[in-house]
Biopython code that builds the backbone (N, CA, C, O; Angstrom):
import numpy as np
from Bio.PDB.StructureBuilder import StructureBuilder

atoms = [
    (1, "UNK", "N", (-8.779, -8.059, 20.581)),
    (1, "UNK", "CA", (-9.054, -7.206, 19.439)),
    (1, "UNK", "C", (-8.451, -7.835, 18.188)),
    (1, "UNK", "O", (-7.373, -8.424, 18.270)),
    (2, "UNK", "N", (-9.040, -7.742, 17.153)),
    (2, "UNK", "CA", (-8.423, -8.456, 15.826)),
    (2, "UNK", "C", (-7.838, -6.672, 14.949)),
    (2, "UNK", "O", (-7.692, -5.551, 15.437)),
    (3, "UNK", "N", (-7.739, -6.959, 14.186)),
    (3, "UNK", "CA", (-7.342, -5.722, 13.147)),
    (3, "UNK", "C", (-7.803, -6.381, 11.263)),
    (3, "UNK", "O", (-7.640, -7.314, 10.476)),
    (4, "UNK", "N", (-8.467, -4.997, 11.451)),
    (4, "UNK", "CA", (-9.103, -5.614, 9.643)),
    (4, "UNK", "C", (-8.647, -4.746, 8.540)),
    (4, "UNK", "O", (-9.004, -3.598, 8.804)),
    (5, "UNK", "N", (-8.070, -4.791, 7.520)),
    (5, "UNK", "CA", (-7.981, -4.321, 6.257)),
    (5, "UNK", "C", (-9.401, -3.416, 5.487)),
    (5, "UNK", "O", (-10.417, -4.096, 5.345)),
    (6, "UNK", "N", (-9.432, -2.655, 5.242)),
    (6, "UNK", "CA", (-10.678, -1.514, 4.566)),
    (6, "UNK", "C", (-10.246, -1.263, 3.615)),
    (6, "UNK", "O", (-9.205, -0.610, 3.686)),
    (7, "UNK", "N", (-10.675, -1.554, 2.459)),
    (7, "UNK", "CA", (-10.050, -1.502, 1.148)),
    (7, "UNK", "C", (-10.855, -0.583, 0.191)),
    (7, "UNK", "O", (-11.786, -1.080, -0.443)),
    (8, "UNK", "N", (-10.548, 0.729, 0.052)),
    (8, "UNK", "CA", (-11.537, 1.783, -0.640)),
    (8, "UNK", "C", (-11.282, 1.646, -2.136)),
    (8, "UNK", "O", (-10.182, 1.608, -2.689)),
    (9, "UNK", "N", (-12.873, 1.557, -2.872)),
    (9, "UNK", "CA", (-12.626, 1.107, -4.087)),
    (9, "UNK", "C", (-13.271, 2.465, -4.880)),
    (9, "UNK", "O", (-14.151, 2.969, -4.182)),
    (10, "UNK", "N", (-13.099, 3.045, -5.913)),
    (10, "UNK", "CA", (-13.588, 3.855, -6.624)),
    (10, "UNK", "C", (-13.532, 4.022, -8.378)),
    (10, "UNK", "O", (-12.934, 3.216, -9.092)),
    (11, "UNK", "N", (-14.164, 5.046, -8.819)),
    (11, "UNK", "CA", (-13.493, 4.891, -10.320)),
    (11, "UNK", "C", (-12.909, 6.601, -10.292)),
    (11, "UNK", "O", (-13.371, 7.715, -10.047)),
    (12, "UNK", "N", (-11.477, 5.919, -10.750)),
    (12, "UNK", "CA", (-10.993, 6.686, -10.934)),
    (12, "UNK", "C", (-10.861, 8.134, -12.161)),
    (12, "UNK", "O", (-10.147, 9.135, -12.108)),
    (13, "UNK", "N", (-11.797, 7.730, -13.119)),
    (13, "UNK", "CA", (-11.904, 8.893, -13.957)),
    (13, "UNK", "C", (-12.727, 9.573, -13.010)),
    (13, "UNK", "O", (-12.173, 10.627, -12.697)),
    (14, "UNK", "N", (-13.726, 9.430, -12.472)),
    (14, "UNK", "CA", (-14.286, 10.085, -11.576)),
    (14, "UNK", "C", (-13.649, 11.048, -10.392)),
    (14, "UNK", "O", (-14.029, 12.170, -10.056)),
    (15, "UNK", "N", (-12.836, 10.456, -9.999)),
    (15, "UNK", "CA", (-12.024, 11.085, -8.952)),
    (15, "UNK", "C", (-10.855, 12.118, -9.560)),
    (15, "UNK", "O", (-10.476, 13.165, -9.034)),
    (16, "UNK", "N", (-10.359, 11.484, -10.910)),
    (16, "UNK", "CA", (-8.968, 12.498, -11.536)),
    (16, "UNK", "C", (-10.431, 14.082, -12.146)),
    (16, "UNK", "O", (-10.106, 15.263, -12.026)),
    (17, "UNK", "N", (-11.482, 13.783, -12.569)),
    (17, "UNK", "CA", (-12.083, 15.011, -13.087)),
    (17, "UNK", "C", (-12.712, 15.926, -11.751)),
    (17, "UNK", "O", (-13.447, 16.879, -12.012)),
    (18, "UNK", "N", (-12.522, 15.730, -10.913)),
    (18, "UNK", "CA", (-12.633, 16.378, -9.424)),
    (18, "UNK", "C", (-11.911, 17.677, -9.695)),
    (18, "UNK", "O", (-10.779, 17.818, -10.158)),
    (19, "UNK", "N", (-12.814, 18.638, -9.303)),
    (19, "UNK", "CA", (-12.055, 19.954, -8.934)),
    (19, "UNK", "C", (-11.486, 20.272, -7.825)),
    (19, "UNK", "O", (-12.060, 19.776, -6.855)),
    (20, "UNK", "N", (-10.408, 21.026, -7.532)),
    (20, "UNK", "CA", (-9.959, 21.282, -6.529)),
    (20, "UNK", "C", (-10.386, 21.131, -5.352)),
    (20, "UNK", "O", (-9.968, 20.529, -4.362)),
    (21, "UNK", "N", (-11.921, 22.206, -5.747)),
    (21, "UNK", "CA", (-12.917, 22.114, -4.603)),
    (21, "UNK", "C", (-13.031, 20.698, -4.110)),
    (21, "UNK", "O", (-12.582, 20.434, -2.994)),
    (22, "UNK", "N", (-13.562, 19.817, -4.807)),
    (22, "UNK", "CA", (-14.106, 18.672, -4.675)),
    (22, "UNK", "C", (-13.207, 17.694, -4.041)),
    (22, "UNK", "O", (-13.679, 16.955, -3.177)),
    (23, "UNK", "N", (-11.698, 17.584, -4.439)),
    (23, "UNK", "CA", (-10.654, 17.206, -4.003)),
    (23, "UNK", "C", (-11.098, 17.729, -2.166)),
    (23, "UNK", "O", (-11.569, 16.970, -1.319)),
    (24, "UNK", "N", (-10.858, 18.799, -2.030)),
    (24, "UNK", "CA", (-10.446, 19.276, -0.541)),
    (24, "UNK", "C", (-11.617, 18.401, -0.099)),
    (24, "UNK", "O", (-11.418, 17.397, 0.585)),
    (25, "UNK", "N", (-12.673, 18.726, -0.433)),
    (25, "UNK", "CA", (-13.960, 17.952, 0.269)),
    (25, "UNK", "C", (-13.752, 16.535, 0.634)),
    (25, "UNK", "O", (-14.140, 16.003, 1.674)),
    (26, "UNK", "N", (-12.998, 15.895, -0.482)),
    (26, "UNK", "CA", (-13.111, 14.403, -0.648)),
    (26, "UNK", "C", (-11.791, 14.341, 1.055)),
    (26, "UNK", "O", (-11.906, 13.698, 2.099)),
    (27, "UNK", "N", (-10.896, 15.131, 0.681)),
    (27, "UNK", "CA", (-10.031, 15.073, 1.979)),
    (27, "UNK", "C", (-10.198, 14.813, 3.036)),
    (27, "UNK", "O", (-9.871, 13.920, 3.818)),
    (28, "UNK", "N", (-11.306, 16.537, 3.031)),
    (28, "UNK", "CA", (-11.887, 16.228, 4.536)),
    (28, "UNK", "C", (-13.031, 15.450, 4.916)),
    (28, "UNK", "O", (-13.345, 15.297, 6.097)),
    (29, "UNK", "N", (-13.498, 15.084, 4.207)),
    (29, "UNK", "CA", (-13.977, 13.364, 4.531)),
    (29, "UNK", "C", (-13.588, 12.644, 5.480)),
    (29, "UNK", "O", (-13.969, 12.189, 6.559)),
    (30, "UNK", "N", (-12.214, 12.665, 4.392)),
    (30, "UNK", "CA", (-11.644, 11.540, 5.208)),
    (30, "UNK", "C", (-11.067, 11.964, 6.590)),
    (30, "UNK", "O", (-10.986, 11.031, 7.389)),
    (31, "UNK", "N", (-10.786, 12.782, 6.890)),
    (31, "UNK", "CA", (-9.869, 13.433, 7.926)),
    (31, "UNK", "C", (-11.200, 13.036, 9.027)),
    (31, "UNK", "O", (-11.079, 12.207, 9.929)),
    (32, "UNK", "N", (-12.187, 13.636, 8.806)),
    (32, "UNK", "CA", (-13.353, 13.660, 9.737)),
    (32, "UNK", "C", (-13.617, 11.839, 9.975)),
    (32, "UNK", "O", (-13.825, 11.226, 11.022)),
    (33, "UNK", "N", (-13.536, 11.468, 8.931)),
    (33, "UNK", "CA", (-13.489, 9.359, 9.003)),
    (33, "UNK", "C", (-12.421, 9.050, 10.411)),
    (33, "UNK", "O", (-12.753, 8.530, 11.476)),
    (34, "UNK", "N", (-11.084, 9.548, 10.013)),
    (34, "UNK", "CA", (-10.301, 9.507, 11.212)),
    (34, "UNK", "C", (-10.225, 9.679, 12.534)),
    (34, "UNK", "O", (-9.547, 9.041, 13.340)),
    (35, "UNK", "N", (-11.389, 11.103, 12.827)),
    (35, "UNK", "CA", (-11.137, 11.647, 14.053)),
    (35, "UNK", "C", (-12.412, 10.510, 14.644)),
    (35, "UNK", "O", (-12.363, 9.870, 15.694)),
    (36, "UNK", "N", (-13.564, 10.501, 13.583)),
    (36, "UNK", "CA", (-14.737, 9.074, 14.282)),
    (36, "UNK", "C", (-13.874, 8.126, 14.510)),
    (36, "UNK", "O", (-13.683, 7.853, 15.695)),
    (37, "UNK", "N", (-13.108, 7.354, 13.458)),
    (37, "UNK", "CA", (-12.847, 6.105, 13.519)),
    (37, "UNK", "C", (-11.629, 6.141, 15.286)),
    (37, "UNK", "O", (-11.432, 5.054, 15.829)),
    (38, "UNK", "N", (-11.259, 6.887, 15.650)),
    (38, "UNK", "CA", (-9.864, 7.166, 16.849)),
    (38, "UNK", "C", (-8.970, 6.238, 17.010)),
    (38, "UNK", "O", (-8.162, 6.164, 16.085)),
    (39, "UNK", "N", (-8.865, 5.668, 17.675)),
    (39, "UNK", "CA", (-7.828, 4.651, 18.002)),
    (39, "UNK", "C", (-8.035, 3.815, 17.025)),
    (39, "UNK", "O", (-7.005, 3.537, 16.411)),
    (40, "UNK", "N", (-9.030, 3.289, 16.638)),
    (40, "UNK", "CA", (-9.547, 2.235, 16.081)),
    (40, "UNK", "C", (-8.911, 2.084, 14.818)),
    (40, "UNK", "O", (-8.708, 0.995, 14.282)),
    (41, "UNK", "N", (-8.441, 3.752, 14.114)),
    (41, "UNK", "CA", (-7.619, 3.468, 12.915)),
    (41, "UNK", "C", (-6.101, 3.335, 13.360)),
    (41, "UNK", "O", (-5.570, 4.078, 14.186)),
    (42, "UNK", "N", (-5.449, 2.244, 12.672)),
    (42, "UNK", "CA", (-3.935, 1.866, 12.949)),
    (42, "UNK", "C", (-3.445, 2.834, 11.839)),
    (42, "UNK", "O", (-2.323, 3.336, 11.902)),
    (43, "UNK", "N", (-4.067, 3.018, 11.103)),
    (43, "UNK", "CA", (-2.742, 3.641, 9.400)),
    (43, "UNK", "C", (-4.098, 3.569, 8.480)),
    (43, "UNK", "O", (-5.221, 3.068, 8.545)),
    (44, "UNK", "N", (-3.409, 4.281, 7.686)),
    (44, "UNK", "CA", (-3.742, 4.116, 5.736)),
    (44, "UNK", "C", (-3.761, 5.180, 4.906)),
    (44, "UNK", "O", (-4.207, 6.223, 5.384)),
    (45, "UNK", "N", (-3.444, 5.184, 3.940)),
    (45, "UNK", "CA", (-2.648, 5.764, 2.827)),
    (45, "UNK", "C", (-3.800, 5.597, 1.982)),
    (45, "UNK", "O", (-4.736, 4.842, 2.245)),
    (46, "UNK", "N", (-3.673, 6.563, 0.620)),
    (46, "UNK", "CA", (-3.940, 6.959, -0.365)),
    (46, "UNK", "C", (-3.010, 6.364, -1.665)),
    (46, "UNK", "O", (-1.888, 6.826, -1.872)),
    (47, "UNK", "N", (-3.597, 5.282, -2.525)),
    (47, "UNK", "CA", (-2.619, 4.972, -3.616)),
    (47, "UNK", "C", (-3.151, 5.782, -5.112)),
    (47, "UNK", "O", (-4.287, 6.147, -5.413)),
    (48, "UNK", "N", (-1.653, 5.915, -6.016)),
    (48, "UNK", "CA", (-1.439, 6.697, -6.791)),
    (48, "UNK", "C", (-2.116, 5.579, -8.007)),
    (48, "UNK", "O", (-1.810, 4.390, -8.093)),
    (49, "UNK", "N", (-2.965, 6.210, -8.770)),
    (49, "UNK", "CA", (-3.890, 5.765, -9.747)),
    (49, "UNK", "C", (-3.261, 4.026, -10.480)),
    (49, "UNK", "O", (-2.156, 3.679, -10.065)),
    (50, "UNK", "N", (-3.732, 3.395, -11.146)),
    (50, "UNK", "CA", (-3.463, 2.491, -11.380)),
    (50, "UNK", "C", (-2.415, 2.255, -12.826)),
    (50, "UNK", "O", (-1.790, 1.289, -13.264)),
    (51, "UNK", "N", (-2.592, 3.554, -13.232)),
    (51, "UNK", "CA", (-1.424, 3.489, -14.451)),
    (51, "UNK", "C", (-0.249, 3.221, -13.627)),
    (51, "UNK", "O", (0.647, 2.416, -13.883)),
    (52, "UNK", "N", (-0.368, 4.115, -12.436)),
    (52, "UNK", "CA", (1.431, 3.477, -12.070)),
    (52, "UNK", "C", (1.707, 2.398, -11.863)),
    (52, "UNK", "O", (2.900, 2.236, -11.610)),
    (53, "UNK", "N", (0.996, 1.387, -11.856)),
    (53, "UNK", "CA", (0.717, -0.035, -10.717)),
    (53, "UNK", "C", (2.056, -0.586, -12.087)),
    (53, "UNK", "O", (2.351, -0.110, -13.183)),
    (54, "UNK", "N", (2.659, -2.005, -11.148)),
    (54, "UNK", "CA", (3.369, -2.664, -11.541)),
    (54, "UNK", "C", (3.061, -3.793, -11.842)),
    (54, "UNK", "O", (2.472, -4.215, -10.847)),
    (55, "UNK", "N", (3.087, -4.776, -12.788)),
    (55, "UNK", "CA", (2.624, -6.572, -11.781)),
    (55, "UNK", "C", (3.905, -7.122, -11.621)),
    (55, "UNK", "O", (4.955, -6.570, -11.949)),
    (56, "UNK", "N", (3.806, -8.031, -11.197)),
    (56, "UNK", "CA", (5.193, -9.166, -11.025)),
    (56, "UNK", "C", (4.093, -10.316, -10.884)),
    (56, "UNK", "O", (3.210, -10.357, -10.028)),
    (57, "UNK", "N", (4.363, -11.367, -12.041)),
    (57, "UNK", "CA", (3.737, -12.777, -11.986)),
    (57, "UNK", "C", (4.808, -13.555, -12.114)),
    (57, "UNK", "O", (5.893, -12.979, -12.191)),
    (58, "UNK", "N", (4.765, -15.548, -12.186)),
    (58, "UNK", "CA", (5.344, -15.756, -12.297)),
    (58, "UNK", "C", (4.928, -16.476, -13.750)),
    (58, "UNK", "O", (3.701, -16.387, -13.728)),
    (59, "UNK", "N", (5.190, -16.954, -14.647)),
    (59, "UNK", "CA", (5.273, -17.975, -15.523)),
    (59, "UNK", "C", (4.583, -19.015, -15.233)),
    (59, "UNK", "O", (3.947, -19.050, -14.179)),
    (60, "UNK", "N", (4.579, -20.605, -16.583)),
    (60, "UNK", "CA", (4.260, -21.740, -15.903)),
    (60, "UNK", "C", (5.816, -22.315, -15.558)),
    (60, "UNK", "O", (6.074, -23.318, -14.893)),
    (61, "UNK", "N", (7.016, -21.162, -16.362)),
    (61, "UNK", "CA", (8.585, -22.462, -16.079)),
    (61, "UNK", "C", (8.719, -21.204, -14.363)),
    (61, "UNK", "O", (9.722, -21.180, -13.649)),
    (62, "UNK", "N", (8.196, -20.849, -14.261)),
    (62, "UNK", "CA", (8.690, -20.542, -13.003)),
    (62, "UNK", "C", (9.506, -18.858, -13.266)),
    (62, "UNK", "O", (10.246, -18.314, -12.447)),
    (63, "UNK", "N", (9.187, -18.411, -14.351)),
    (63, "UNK", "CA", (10.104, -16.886, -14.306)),
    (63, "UNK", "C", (9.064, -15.668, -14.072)),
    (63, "UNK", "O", (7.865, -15.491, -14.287)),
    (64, "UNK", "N", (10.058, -14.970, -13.560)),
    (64, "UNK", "CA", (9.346, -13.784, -13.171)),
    (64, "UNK", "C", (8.799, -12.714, -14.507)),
    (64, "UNK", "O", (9.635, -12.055, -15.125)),
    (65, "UNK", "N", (7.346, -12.643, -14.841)),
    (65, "UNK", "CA", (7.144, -11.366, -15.836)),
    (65, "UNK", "C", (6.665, -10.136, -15.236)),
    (65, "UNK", "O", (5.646, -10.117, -14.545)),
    (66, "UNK", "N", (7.304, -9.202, -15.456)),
    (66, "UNK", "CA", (6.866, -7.767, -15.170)),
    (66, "UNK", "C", (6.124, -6.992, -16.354)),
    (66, "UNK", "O", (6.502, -6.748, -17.500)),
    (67, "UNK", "N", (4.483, -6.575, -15.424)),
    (67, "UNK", "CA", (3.838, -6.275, -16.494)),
    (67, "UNK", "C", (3.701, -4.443, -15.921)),
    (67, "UNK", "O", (3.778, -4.021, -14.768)),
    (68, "UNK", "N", (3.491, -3.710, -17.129)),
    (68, "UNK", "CA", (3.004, -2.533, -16.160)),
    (68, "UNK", "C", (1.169, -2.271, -16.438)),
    (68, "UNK", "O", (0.420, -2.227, -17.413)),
    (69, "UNK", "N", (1.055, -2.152, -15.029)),
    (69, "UNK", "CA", (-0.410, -2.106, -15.017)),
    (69, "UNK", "C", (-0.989, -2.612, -13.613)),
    (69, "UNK", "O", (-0.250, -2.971, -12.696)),
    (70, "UNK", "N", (-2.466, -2.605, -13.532)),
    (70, "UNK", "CA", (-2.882, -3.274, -12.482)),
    (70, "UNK", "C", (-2.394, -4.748, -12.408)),
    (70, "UNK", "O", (-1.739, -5.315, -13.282)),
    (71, "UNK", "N", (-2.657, -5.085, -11.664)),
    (71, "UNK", "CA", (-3.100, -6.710, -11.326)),
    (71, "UNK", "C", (-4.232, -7.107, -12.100)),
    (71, "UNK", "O", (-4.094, -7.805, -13.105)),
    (72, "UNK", "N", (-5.349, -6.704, -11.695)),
    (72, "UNK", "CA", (-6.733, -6.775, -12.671)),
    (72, "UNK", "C", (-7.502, -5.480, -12.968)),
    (72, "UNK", "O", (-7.401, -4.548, -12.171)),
    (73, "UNK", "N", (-8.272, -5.364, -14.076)),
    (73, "UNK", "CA", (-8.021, -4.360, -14.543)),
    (73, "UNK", "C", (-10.002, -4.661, -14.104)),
    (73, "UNK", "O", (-10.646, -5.705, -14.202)),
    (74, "UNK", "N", (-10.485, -3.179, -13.601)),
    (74, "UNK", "CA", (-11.586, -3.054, -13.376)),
    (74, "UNK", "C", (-12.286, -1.364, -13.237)),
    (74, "UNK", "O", (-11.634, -0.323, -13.158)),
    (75, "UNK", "N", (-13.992, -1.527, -13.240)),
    (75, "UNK", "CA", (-14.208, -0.467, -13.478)),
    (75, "UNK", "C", (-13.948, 0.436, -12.003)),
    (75, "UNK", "O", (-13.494, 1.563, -12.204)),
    (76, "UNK", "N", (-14.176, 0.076, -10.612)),
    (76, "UNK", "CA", (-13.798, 0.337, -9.344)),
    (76, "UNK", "C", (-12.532, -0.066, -8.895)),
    (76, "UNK", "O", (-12.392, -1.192, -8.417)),
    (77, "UNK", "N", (-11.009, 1.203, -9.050)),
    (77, "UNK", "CA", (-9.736, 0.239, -8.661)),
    (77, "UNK", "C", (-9.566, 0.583, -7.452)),
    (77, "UNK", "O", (-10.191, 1.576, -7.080)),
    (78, "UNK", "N", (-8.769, -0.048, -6.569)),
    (78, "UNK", "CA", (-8.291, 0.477, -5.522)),
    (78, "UNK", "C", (-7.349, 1.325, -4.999)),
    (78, "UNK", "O", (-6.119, 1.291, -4.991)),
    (79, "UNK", "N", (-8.230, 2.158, -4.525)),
    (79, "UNK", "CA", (-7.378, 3.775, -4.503)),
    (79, "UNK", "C", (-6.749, 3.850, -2.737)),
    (79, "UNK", "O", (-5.923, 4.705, -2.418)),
    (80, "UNK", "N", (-7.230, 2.949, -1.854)),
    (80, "UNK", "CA", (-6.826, 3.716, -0.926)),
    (80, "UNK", "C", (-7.048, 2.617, 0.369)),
    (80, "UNK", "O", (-7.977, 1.910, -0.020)),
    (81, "UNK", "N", (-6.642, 2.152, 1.694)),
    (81, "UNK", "CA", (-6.803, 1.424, 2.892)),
    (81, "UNK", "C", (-6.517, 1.953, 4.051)),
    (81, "UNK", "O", (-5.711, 2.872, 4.196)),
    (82, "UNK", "N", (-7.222, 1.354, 5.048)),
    (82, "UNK", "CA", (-7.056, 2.044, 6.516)),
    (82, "UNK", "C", (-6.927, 0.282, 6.985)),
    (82, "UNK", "O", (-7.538, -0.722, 6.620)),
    (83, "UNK", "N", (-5.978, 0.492, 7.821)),
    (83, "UNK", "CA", (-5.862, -0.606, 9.164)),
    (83, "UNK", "C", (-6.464, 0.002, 10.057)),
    (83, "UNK", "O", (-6.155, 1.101, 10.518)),
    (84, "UNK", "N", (-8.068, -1.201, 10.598)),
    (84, "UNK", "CA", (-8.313, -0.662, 11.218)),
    (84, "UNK", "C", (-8.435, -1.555, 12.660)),
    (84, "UNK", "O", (-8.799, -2.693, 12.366)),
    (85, "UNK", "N", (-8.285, -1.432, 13.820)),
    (85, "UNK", "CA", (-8.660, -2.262, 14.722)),
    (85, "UNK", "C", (-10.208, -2.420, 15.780)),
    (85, "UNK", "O", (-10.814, -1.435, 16.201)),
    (86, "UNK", "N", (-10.603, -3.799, 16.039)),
    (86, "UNK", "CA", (-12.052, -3.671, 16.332)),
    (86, "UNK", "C", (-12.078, -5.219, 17.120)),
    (86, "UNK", "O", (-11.212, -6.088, 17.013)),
    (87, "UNK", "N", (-13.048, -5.268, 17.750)),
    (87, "UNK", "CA", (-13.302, -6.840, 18.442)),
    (87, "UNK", "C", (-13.920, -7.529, 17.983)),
    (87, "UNK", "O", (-13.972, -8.655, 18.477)),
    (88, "UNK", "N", (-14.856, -7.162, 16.583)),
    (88, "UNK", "CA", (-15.151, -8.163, 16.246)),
    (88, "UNK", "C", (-15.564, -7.824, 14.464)),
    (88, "UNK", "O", (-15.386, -6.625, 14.246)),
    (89, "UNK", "N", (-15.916, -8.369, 13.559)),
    (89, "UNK", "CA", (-16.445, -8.721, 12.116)),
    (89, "UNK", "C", (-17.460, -7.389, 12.490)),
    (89, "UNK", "O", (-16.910, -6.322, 12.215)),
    (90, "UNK", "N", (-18.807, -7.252, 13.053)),
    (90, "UNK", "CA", (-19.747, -6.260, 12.952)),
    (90, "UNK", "C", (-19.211, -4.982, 13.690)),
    (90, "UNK", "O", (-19.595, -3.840, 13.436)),
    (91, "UNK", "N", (-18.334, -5.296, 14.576)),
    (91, "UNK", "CA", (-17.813, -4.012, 15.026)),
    (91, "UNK", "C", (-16.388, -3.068, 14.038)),
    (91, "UNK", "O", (-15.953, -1.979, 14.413)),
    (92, "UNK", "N", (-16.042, -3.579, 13.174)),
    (92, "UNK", "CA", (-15.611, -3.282, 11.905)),
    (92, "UNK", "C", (-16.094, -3.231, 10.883)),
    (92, "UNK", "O", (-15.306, -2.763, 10.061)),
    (93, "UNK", "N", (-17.253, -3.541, 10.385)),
    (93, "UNK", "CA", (-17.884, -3.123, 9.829)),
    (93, "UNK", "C", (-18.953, -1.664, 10.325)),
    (93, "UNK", "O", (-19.267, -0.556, 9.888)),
    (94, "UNK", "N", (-19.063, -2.033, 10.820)),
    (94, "UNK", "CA", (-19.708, -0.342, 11.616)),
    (94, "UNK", "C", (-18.845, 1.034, 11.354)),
    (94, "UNK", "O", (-19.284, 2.119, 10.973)),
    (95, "UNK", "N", (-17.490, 0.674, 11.671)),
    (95, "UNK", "CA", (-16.302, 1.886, 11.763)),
    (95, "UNK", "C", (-16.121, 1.920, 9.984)),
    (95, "UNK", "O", (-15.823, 3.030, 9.543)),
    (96, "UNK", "N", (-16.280, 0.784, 8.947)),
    (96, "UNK", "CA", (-15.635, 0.638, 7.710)),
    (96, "UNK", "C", (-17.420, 1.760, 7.061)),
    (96, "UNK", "O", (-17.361, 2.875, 6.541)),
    (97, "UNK", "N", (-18.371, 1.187, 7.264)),
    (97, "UNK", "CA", (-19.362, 1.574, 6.952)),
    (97, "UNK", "C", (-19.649, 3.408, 7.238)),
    (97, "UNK", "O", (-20.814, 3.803, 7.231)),
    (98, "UNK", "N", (-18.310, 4.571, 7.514)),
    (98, "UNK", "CA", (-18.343, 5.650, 7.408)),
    (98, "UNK", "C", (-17.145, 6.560, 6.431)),
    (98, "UNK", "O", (-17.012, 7.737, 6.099)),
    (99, "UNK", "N", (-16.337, 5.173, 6.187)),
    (99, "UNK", "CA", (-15.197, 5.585, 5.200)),
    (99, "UNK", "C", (-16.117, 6.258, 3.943)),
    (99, "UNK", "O", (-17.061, 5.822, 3.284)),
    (100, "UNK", "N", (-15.400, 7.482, 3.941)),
    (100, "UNK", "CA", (-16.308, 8.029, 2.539)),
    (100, "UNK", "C", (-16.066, 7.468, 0.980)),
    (100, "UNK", "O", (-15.199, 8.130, 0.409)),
    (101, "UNK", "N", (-16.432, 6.782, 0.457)),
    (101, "UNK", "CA", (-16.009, 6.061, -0.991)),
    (101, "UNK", "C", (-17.474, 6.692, -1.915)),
    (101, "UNK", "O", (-18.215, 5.751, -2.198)),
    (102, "UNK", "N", (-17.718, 7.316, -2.145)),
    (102, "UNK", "CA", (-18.810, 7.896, -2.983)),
    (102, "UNK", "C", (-18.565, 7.459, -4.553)),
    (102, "UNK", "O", (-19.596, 7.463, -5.227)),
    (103, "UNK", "N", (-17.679, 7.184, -5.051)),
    (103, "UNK", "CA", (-17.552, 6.742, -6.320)),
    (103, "UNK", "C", (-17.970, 4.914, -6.354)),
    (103, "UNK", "O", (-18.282, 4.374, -7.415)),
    (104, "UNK", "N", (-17.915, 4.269, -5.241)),
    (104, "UNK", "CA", (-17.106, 2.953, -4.943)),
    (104, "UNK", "C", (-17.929, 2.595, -3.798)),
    (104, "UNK", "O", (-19.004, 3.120, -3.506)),
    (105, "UNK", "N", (-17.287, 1.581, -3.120)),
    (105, "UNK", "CA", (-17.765, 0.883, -1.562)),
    (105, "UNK", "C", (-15.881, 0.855, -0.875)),
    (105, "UNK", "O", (-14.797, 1.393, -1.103)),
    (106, "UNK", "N", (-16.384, 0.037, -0.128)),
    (106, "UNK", "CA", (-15.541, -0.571, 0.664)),
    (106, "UNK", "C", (-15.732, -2.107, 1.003)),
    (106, "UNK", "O", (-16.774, -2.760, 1.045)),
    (107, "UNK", "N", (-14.066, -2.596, 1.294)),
    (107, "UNK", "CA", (-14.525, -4.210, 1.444)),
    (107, "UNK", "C", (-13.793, -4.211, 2.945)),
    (107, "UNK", "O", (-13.043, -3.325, 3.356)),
    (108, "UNK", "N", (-14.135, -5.255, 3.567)),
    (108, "UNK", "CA", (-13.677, -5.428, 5.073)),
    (108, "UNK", "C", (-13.079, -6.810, 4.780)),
    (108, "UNK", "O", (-13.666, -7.794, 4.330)),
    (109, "UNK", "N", (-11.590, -6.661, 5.182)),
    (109, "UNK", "CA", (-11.121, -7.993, 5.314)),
    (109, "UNK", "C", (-10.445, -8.327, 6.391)),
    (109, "UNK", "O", (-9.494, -7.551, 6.488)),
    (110, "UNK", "N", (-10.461, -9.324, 7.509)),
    (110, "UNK", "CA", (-9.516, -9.690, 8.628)),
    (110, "UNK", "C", (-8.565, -10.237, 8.159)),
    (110, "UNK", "O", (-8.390, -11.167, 7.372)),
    (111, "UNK", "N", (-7.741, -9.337, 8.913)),
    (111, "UNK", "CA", (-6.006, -9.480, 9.264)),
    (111, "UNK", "C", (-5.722, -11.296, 9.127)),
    (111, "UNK", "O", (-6.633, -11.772, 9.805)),
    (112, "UNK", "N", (-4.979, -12.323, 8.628)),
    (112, "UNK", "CA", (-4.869, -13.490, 9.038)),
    (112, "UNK", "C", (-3.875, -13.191, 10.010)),
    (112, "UNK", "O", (-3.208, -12.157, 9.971)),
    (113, "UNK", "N", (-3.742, -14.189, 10.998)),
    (113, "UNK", "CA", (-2.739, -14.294, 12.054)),
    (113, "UNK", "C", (-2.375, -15.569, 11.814)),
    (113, "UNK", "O", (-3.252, -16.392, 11.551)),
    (114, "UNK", "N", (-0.716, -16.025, 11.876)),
    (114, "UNK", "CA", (0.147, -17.072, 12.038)),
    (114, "UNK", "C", (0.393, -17.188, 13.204)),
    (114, "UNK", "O", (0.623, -16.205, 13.908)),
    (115, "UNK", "N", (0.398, -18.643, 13.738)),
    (115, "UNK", "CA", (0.993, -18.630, 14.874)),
    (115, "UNK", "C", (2.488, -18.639, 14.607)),
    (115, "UNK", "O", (2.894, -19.112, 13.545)),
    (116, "UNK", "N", (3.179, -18.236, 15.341)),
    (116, "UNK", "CA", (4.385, -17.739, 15.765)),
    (116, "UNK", "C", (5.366, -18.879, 16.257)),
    (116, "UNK", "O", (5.237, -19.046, 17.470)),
    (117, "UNK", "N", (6.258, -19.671, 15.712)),
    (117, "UNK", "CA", (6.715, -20.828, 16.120)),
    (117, "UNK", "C", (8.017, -21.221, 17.030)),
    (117, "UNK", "O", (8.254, -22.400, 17.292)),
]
sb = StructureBuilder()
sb.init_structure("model")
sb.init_model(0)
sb.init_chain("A")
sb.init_seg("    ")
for serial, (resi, resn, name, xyz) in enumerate(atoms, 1):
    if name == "N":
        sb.init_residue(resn, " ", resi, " ")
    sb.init_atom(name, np.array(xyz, "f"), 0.0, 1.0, " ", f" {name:<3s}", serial, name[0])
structure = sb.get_structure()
């Protein structure tokens, strides 16, 4: 089994003008994503809008700048990921292809593995 990264992308004015209602809905979405996805989901969290985001780059002399903000600034940010586990590229995509992102998509990325020395 490999394990892949699901990276939920949306726009967020879209999502902050959500009513309550709409909020709970968007929830249970996801909750219902979970009970399909079963074992198969390892984790994932919900991130807090992109005003909070931090950067840390480095310079060209090598120093650290702290910016506040995204990383890159776009109209779909990333709001949210599931670890998910699967045997293969199409069999993760299948499980990624019910994550609810209605504002957005989703991207599927495999886990890299190091060998272990």
């Amino acid at each position: 089994m490999s394990q892949y990264l699901v990276l939920i992308y949306g726009d967020e004015a879209t999502y902050a003008a959500y009513s309550p209602a709409e909020t709970g809905d968007m929830l249970a979405a996801h909750r219902t994503f979970q009970q399909i996805a079963g074992e198969a989901n390892l984790g994932g969290q919900a991130l807090q809008p992109t005003v909070t985001a931090t950067t840390i780059r480095r310079d060209a002399d090598g120093a650290v700048v702290i910016t506040d903000g995204p990383f890159a600034e776009a109209k779909e940010a990333l709001g949210g990921y599931y670890l998910i586990e699967a045997p293969d590229l199409d069999a993760a995509i299948a499980i990624a292809a019910q994550v609810p992102a209605p504002t957005g998509g989703v991207e599927v990325r495999p886990i890299q593995v190091f060998p272990q020395p």
